[in-house]
matplotlib code that plots the C-alpha trace (Angstrom):
import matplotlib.pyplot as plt

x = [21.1, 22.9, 27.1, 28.9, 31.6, 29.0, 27.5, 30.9, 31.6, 28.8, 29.1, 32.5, 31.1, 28.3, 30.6, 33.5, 30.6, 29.1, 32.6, 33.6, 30.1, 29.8, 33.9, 32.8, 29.8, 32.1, 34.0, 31.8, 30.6, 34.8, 35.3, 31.5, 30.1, 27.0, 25.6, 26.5, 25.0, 21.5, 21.0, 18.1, 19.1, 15.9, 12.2, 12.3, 15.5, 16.1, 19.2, 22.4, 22.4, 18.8, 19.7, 22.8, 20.4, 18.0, 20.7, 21.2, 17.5, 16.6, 19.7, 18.2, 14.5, 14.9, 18.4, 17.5, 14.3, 12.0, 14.4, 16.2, 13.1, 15.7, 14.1, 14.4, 18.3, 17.4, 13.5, 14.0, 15.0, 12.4, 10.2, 12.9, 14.8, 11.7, 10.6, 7.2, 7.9, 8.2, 7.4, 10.9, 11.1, 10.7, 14.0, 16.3, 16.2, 19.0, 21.3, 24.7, 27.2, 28.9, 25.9, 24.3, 27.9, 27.7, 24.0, 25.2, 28.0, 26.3, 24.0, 26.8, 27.8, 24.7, 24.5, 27.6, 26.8, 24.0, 25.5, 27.9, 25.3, 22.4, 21.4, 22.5, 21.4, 17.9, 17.9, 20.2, 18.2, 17.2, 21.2, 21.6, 19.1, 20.5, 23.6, 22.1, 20.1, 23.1, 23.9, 21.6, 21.6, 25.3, 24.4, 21.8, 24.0, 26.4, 24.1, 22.4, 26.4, 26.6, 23.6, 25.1, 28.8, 27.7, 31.1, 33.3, 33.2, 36.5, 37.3, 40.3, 42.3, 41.5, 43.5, 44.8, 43.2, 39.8, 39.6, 39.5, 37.9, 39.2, 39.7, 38.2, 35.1, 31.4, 29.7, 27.1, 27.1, 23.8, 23.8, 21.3, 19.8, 18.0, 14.8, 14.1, 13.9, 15.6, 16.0, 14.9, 15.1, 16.8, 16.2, 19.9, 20.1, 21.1, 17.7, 15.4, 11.9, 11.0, 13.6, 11.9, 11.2, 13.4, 11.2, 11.4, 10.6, 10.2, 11.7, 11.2, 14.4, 15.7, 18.5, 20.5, 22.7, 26.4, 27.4, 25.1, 24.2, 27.6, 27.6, 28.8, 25.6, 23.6, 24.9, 23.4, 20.0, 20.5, 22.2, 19.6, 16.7, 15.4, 14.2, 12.6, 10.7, 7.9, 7.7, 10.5, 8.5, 5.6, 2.4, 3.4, 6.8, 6.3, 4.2, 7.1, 10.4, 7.7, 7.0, 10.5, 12.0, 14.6, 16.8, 20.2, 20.7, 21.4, 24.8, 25.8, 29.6, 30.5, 33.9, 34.0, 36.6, 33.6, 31.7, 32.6, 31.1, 27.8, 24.9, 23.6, 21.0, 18.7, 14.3, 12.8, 10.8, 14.4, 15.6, 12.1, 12.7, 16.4, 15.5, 12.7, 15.2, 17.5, 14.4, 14.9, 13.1, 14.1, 14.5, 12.1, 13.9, 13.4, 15.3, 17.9, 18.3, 18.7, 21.3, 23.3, 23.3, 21.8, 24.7, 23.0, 25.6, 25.5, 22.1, 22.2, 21.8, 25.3, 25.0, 27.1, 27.2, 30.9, 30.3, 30.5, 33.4, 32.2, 32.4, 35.9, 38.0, 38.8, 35.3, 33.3, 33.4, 32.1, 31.9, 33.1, 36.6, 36.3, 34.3, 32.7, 32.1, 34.3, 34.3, 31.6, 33.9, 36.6, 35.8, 35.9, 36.4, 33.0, 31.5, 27.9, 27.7, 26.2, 29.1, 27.3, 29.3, 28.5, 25.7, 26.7, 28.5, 29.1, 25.5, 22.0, 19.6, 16.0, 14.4, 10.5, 9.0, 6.8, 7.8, 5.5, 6.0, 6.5, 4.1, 4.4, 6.3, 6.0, 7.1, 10.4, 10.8, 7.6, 5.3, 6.6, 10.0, 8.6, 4.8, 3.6, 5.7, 3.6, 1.2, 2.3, 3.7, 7.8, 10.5, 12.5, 16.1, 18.8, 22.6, 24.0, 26.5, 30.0, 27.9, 26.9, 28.0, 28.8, 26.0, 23.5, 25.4, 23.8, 21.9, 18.7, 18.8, 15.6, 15.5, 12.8, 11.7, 9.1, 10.4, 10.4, 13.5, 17.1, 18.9, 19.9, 23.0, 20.8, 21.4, 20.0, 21.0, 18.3, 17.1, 15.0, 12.5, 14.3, 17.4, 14.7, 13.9, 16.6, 18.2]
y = [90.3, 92.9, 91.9, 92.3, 93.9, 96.5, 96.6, 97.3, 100.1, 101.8, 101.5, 103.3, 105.5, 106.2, 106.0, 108.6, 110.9, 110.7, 110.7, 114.1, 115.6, 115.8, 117.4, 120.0, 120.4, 119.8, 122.6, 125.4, 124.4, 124.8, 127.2, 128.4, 129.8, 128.9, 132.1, 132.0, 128.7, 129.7, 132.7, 133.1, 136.2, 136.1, 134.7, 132.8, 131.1, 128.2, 128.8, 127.2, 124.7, 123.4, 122.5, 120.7, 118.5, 118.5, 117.3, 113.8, 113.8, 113.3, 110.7, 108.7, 108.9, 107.4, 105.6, 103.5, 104.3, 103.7, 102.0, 99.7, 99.4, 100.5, 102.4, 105.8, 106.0, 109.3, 109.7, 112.9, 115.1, 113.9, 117.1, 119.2, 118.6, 117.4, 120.1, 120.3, 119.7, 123.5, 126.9, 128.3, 130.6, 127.8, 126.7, 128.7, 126.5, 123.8, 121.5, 122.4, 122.6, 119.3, 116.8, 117.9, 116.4, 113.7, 113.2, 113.2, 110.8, 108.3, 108.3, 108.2, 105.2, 103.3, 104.2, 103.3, 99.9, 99.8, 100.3, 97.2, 95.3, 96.8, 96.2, 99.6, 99.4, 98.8, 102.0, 104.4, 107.3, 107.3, 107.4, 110.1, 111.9, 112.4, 113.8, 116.3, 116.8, 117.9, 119.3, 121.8, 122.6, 123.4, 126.1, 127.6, 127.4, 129.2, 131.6, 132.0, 132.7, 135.4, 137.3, 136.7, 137.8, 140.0, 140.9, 139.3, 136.1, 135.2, 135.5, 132.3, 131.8, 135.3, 135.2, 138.8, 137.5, 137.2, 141.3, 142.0, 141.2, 140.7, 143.8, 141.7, 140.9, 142.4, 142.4, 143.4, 140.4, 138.4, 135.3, 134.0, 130.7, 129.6, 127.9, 124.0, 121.6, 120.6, 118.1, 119.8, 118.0, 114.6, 111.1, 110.3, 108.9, 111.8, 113.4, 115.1, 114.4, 117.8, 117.1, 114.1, 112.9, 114.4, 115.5, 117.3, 120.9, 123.6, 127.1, 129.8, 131.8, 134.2, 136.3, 135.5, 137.6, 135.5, 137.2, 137.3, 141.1, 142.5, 144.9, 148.0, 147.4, 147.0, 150.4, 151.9, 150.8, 152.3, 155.5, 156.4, 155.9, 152.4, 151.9, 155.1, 154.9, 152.6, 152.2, 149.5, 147.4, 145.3, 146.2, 143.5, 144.2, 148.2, 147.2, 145.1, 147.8, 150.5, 147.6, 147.0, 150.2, 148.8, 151.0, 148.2, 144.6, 142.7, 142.1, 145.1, 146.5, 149.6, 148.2, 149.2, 146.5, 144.3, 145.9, 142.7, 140.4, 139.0, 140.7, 138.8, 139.1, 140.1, 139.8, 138.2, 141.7, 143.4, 140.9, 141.9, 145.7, 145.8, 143.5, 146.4, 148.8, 147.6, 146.3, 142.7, 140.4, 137.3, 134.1, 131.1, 128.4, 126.3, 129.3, 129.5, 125.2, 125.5, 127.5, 125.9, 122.4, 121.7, 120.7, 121.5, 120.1, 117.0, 116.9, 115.8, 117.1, 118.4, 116.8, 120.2, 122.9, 122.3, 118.4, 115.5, 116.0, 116.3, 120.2, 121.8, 124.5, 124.8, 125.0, 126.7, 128.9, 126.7, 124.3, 127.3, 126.8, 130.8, 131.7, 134.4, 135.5, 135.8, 137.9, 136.7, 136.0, 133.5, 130.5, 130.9, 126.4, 126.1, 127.9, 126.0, 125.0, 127.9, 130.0, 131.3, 131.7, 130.9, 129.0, 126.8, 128.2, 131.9, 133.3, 131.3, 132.7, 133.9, 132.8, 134.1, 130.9, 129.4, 125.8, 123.6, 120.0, 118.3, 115.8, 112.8, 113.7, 111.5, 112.5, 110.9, 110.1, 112.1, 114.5, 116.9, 117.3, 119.3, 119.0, 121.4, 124.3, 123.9, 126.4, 129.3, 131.0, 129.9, 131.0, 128.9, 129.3, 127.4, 127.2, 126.9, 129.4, 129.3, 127.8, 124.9, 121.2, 119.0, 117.0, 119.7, 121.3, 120.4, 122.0, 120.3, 121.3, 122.8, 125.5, 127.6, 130.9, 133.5, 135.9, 138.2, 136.2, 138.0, 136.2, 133.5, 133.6, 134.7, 136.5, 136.6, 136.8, 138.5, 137.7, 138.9, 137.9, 140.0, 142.6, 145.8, 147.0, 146.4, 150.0]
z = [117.4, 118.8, 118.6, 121.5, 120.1, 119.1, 122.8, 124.3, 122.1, 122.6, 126.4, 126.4, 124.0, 126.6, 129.7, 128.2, 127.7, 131.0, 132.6, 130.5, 130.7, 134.4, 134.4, 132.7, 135.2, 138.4, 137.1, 137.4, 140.8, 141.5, 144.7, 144.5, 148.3, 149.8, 148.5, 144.7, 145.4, 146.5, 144.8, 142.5, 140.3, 138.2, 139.3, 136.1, 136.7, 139.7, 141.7, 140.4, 143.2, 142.3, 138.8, 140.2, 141.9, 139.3, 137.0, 139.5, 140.4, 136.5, 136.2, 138.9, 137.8, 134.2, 134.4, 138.1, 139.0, 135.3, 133.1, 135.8, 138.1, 141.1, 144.6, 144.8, 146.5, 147.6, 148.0, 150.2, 147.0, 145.2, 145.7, 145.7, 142.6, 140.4, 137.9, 139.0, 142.5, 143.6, 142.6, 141.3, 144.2, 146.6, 145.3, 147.1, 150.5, 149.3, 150.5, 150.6, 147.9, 149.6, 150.4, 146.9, 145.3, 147.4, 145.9, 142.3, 143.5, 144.8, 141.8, 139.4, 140.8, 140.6, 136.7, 136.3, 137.7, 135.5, 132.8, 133.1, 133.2, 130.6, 127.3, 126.5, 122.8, 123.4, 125.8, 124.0, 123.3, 126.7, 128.1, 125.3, 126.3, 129.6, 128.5, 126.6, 129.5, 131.9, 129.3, 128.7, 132.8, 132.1, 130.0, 132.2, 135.4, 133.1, 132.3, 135.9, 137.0, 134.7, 135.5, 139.3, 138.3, 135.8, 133.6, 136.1, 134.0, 133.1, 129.5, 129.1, 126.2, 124.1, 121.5, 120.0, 116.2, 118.3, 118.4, 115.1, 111.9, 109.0, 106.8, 103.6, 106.0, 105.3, 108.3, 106.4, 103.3, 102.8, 101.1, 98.5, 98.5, 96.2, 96.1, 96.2, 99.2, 102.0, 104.6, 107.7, 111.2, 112.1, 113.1, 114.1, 118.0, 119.3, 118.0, 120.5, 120.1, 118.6, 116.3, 114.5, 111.8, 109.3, 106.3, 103.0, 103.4, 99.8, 100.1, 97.9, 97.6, 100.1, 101.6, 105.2, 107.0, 106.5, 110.0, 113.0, 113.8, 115.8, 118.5, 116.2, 113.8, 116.8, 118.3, 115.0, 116.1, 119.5, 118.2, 116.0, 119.0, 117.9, 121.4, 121.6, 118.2, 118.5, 114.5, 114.4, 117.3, 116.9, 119.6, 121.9, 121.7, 122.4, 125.2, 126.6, 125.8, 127.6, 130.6, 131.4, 130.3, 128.2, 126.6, 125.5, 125.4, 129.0, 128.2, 126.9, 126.8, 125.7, 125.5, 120.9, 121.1, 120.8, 118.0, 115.7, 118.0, 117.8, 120.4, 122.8, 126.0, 123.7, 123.6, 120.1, 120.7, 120.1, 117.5, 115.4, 116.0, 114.7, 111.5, 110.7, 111.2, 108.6, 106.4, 106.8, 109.3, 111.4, 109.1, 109.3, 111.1, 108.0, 106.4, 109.0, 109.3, 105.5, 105.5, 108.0, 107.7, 103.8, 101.0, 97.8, 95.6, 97.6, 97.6, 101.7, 105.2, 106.9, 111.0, 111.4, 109.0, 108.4, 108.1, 110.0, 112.5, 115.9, 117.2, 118.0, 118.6, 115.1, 113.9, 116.5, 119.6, 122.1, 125.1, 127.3, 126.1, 125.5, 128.2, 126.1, 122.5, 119.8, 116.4, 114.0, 111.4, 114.0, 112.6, 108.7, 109.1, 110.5, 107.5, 105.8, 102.8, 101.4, 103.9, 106.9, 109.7, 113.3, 112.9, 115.6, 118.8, 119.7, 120.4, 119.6, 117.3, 117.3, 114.7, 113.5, 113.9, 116.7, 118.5, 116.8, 116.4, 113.1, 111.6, 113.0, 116.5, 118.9, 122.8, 124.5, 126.8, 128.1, 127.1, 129.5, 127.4, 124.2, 123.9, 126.8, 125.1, 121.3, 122.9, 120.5, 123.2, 122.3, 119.9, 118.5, 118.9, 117.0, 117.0, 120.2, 122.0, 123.8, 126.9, 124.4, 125.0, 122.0, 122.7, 122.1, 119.3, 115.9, 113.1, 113.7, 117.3, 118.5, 121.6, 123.1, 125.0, 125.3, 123.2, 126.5, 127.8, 127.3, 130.0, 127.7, 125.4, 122.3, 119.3, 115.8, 112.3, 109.6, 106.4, 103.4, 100.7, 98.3, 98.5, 96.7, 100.5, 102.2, 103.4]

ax = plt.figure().add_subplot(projection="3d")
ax.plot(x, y, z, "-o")
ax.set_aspect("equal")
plt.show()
């Protein structure tokens, strides 16, 4: 039997991080006009103002409506907001900043109710999985904002250290891990579904970049016509570069001040190019989920590659508390075990591997979540970036694009079979 005790501490757990999760959200809606609001800056991306409603639409739908067998409080947004409801460019005719608030409000409150009142610890996956979900919206209203604003995004709390790196640091440093197994995945509570089970996975040895690829190596690339030489890019990815005429990452700066942060706004098709360029290739993401979370003196799985203490500023540039990247050497705390840095926060990063389930996955809460993307068509992404929440920050984390997609906050690090080819 469940203890009471137990129960109530795991509702405050639950309600401080619904109360603190929806803060943050509040925050970038602060000041926002009707146009920010409704503008869709990209056919593949909603308008910031639909995922707001999305956001309460998919709180009422499991929490009230399929878990609490509650009516619909707001039945009119139910096309609207629902992710197969409309065609993304259908999206754009919205309630206003003020009723869709007053939406989430109302809502809010019902939870709230609900979960005074609920067996919480029968049903808490499902309550985590709703903050990861606003969550994750977080991030792409954050990202959706800065395709809007461009580099008008404020930059808060960049410190002088954050400019420079270190003069001991080599950007260019890989690290060697050796083979044996790993546990890869995670059947914690917070898990998402394509994150379970955990299981034992056998790595031959390899190399990994300790840094994410920086701006000034990335320049190299560019300098020396890597987006004009078709040799560094695979068919597809030509096909693509030559499509879209792409000749530097989305958010690129010419700003050298930012040479020893990570790239970001970049295509897997311009991840794959660079690698080739400098004779590595992308890692695995068993390689990169090795090498960030697993303690081979321990013999265990790190939750976070530094250990178990829940993501900060010390360890990690994240939960906007930046507002945009920092030097890839920042957070020498949040180092893995095997001392890659900026695995988690900062930019995510590509990896070479398709979203595939593991064996034995089983969809949560429905199959719509992870199981329509295992169509070999997604990269997987891991890590996080300064847009991140907590909630979604962990090694095991799984995310996933077409590898055509460089509005995201995405990076990449590179790795090696062996150091003999390596230029």
């Amino acid at each position: 039997m469940i203890s009471r005790l137990y129960q109530s501490s795991l509702k405050e757990t639950l309600f401080n991080a619904l109360v603190e999760c929806r803060r943050q959200t509040w925050k970038l809606f602060e000041g926002m006009d009707e146009s920010t609001f409704c503008c869709q800056p990209h056919p593949d991306f909603s308008p910031v103002g639909w995922h707001l409603g999305h956001i309460g639409y998919t709180e009422s739908l499991w929490l009230l409506e399929h878990s609490g067998g509650l009516p619909c409080p707001f039945p009119q947004y139910r096309k609207l907001f629902a992710a197969d409801g409309l065609p993304k460019s259908k999206r754009v005719q919205l309630p206003d900043l003020e009723e869709t608030l007053y939406y989430l409000d109302r809502v809010r409150k019902q939870v709230l109710q609900r979960l005074e009142v609920v067996d919480v610890a029968q049903e808490e996956p499902l309550w985590r999985f709703l903050i990861q979900h606003e969550s994750q919206h977080y991030e792409i209203i954050s990202f959706v904002l800065q395709l809007i604003q461009g580099e008008k995004l404020e930059i808060r709390n960049m410190e002088a250290n954050f400019n420079s790196v270190s003069a001991e640091t080599n950007l260019t440093e890989m690290v060697l891990i050796p083979a044996g197994e790993f546990e890869r995945g995670s059947d914690d509570v917070d898990a998402l579904d394509n994150e379970r089970p955990a299981h034992k996975v056998y790595l031959d040895t390899y190399y990994i970049d300790r840094y994410p690829v920086t701006c000034g190596q990335y320049r190299l690339f560019m300098e020396a016509g890597g987006y004009e030489d078709c040799q560094w890019w695979s068919n597809t990815g030509w096909k693509w570069r030559q499509r879209e005429s792409v000749v530097a990452p989305l958010y690129w700066s010419m700003d050298q001040l930012r040479d020893n942060h990570p790239v970001y706004g970049v295509s897997w098709y311009e991840a794959q190019a660079y690698s080739r360029f400098v004779g590595k290739r992308l890692p695995t993401e068993a390689e990169w989920e090795k090498a960030a979370s697993w303690d081979a003196e321990a013999g265990c799985r790190r939750f976070y590659p530094w250990g178990n203490e829940s993501p900060n500023a010390k360890y990690s540039n994240c939960d906007h508390l930046i507002g945009n990247t920092t030097p890839v050497d920042a957070y020498p705390s949040g180092q893995s075990a095997y001392g890659l840095y900026d695995t988690l926060g900062n930019i995510w990063e590509w990896t070479g591997s398709w979203f595939e389930p593991y064996d034995g996955f089983q969809s949560y809460p429905y199959v719509g979540y992870s199981q329509v993307y295992f169509d070999q068509k997604h990269r997987v992404l891991k890590g996080g970036s300064w847009a991140t929440r907590p909630w979604g920050l962990r090694a095991s984390f799984r995310n996933w694009y077409y590898p055509h997609v460089r509005q995201i906050f995405a990076g990449f690090r590179c790795a090696a079979s062996s150091l003999s080819k390596i230029n």
